[in-house]
C-alpha positions in Angstrom: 0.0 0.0 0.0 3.0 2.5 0.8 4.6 1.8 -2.2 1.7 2.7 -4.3 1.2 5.6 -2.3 4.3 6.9 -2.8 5.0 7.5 -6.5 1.7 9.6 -6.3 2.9 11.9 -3.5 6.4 12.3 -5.6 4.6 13.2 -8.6 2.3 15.9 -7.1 5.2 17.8 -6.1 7.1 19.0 -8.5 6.0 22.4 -8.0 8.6 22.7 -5.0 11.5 23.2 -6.4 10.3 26.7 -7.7 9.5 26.9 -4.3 12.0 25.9 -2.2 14.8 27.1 -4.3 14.4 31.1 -3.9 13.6 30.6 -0.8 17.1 28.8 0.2 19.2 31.5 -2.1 17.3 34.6 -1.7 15.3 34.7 1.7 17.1 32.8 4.1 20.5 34.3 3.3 18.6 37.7 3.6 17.3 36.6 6.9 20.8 35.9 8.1 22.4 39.0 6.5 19.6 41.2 8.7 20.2 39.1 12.0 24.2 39.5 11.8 23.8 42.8 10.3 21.8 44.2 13.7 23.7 41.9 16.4 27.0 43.4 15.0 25.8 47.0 15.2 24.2 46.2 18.7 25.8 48.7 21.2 25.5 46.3 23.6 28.8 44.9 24.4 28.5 44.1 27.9 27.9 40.4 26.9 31.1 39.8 26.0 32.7 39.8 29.3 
């Protein structure tokens, strides 16, 4: 039963790729670039010690 299952689960997504794909290059990394961007420029520095 599984096995037949999943070919059909496979084959309804191949719509993810133009999904998953901007969202891994373009999003994410802009994500990251904002959190480092603001923890760097934080004036708090009393963490450090």
């Amino acid at each position: 039963m599984a096995a037949s299952f999943l070919p059909s689960i496979l084959a309804s997504t191949s719509y993810l790729p133009s999904i998953l794909v901007p969202i891994i290059g373009w999003v994410l990394p802009g994500v990251v670039f904002a959190f480092l961007f603001l923890y760097i420029e934080s004036d708090d520095i009393s963490d450090i010690n």
